[in-house]
N, C-alpha and C positions, 0 to 999 in steps of 0.2 A: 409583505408577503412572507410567511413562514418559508418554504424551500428557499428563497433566498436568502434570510437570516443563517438559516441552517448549512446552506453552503460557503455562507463568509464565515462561520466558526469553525468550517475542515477548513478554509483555506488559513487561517490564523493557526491551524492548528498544526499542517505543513510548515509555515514558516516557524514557529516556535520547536518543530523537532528538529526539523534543521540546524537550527542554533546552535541546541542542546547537545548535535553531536558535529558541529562543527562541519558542516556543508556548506557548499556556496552552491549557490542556482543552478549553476553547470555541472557540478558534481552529480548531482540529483537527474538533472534534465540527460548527463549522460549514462545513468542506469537505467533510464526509464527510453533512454533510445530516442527521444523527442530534445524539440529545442530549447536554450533558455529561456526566450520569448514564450514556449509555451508553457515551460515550469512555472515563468511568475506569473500570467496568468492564474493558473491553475490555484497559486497562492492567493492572489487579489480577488477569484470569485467562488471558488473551491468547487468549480464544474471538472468532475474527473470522470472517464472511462472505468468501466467494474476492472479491466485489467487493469489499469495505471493503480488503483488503490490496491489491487491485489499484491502489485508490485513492490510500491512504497509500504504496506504492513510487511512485506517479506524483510526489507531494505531495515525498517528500524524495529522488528519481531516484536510490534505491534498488531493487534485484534487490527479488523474493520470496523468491528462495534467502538474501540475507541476513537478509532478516526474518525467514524461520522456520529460521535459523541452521544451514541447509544449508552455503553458503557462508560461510569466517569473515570474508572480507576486504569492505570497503563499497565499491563502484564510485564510480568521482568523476564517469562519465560520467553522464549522466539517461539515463533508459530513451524509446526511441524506439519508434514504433509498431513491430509486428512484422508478421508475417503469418499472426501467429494472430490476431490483433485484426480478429473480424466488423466494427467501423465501419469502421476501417481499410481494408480490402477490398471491403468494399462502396463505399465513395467513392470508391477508385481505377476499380473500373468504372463507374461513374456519370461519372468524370471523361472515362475513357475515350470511351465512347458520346457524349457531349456533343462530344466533338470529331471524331468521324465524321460 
């Protein structure tokens, strides 16, 4: 089945960044506020939550497109807030009004 190919090459694709920057399971499973049981999971069949992947692109200022290997190349920039990002926009209007 295609989606499951597709999601053992995000989960190969989490352990390989991990490596790369020297994380252990727990490291990871404690930014993302879940367990290590459920990190490696996560590595062994790459079923992720849109937050859990939102998080780990935050984590290593990689795309989503390369984590779920849309894109083949890894940005070396960090991902910046957008303006699809509801906190994000809500705090610039908040900031806004505050200074009115």
């Amino acid at each position: 089945m295609e989606t499951s190919k597709s999601n053992n090459n995000v989960g190969k694709k989490l352990k390989m960044l991990r490596a790369e920057y020297d994380f252990t399971q727990e490291d990871i499973a404690k930014k993302l506020g879940i367990t290590q049981q459920t990190y490696s999971k996560y590595e062994q069949n790459g079923n992720l939550s849109a937050k859990d992947i939102k998080k780990i692109c935050e984590i290593y200022g990689i795309s989503s497109d390369y984590l779920l290997g849309i894109e083949p190349k890894k940005s070396s920039k960090k991902i910046t807030k957008t303006s699809y990002d509801i906190d994000y926009i809500v705090n610039e209007v908040i900031s806004k009004l505050n200074k009115e």
